[in-house]
N, C-alpha and C positions, 0 to 999 in steps of 0.2 A: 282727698285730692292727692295726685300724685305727680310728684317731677321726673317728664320724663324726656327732659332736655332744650334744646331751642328748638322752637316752632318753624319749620321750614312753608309749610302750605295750611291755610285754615278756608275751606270755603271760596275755592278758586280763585283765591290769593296768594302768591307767592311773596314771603317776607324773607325780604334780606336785608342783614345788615353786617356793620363792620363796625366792632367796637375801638379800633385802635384811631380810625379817622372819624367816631360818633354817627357815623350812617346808620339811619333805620327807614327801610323804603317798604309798598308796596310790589308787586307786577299784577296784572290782569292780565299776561300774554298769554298763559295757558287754556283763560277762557274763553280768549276773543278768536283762538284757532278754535277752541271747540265750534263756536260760533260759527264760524267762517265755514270750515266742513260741513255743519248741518244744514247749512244755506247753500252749498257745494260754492264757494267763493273763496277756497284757498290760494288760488293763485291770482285773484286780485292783485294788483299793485298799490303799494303805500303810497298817499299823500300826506305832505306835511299840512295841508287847510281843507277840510271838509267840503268848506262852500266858500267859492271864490268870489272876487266882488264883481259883480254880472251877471253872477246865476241869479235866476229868475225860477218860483216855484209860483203855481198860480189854480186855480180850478179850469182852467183851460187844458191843462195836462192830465188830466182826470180821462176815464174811457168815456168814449162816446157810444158803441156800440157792445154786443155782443162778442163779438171776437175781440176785443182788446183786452175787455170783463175777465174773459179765460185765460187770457194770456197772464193777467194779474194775481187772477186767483190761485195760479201753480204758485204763487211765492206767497207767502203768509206775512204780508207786510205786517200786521199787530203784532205779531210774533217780534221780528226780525225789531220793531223798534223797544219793544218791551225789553228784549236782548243788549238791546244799547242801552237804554236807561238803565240795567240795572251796573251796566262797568261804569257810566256816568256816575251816579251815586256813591259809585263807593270807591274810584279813583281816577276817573279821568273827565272833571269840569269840564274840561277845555271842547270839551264835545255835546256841553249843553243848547247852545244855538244850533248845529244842526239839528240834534233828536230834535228840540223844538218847532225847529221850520218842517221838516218832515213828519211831524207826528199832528200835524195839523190835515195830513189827508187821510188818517188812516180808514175811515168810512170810505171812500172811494180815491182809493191812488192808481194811480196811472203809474208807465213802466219809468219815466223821465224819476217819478219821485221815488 
């Protein structure tokens, strides 16, 4: 084993801290941009609540036809939530009820989900 100082990034975690005020944090900002790029959604806009109280997710919103089918299949929704669980898991809970409520169509999602 070798010391080869502080650990700045391990595994698309950014660790920072400050010993003088005892801060020791995560980020997952590096890999929710990768994220966001590979789904071409960098210019998305930030919300501070996922799922607002109103939304409504449902199998109504699921494709009906053919062409909706293709519309859906350009985006790789398994992918895209597989992506979210994994920044879920290892630093941000706070986004467990959505992946939850969205990852209940991943068989046939619609564009709403």
């Amino acid at each position: 084993m070798k010391d080869m100082g502080e650990t700045s990034y391990v595994i698309w975690k950014e660790i920072f801290q400050n010993r003088s005020q005892g801060l020791l944090g995560l980020s997952q900002k590096a890999y929710i941009n990768k994220v966001l790029k590979r789904f071409k959604m960098e210019k998305c806009s930030a919300s501070p609540v996922l799922i607002q109280k109103g939304n409504k997710f449902s199998l109504a919103q699921c494709p009906k036809n053919d062409l909706e089918r293709k519309q859906v299949e350009a985006i790789s929704y398994a992918f895209v939530i597989g992506s979210i669980i994994y920044a879920q898991i290892c630093t941000r809970l706070d986004i467990s009820f959505a992946d939850g409520m969205l990852g209940r169509y991943q068989s046939n999602p619609g564009m709403e989900h």
